[in-house]
C-alpha positions in Angstrom: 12.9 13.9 1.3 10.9 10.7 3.0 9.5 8.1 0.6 6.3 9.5 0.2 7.3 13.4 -1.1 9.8 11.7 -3.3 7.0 9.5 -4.8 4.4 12.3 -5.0 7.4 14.6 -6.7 8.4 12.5 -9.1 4.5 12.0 -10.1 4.1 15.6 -10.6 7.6 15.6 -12.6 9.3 17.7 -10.1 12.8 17.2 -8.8 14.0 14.3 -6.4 16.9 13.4 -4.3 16.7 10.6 -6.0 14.5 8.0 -7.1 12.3 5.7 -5.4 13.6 2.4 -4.7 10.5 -0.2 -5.2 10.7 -4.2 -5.4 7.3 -5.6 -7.2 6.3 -8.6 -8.4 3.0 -10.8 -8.1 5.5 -13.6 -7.2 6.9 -12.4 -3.9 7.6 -16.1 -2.7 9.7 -17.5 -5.4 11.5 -13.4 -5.3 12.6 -14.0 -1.6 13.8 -17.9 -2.3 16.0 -16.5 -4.6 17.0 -13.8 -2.2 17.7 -16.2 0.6 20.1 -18.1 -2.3 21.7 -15.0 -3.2 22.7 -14.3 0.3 20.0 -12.5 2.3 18.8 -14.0 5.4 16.3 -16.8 5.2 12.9 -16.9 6.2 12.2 -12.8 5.7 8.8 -11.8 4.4 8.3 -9.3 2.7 8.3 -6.4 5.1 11.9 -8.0 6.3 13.2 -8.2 2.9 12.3 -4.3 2.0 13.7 -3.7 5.4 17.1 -5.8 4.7 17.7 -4.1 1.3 16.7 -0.5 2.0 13.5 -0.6 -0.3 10.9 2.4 -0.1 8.0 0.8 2.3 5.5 1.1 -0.4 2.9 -2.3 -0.7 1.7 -3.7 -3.8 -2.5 -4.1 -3.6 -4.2 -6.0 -6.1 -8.1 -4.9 -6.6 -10.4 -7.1 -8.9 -11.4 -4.4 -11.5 -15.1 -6.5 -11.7 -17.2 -8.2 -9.3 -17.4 -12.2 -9.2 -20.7 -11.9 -10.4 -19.9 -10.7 -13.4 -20.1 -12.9 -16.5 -15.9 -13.7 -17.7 -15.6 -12.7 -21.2 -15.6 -14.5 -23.9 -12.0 -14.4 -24.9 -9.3 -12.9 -22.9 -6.8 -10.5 -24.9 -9.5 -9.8 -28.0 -8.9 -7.7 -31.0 -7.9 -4.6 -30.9 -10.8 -2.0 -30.2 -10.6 0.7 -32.8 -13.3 3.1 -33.3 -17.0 2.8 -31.6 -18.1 -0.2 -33.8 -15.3 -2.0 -32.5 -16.2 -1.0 -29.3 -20.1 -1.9 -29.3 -19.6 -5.2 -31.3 
């Protein structure tokens, strides 16, 4: 089974050999300094470190979910939203 069955098994909740073997973080540089410490060989970027530790080649993609012109909203992390009136207000 190659990375990407595995993946699209497990997503349908059907057997795997096993499961996939992913590395994420939004802090990539301070994960591979602490890498290089632990005994991996410096100056790999990410590709080299999924490589080095037998990772699944998957890549993390970050998509802005609005467009910069789009006013920011007034708080960030509001109150819950529990009903409809919640939602309008």
């Amino acid at each position: 089974m190659n990375h990407a069955e595995r993946f699209h098994a497990l997503m349908r909740f059907q057997p795997v050999d096993r499961l996939p073997v992913i590395e994420w973080a939004t802090w990539w540089n301070l994960t591979l300094d602490r890498w290089a410490k632990e005994g991996m060989p410096a100056g790999l970027n990410q590709d080299g470190a999924t490589d080095w530790w037998q990772l699944d080649p998957y890549r993390q993609r970050w998509y802005r979910s609005a467009a910069l012109t789009l006013p920011a909203p007034k708080v960030q992390y509001g109150p819950r939203i529990r009903d409809m009136d919640d939602y309008l207000a």
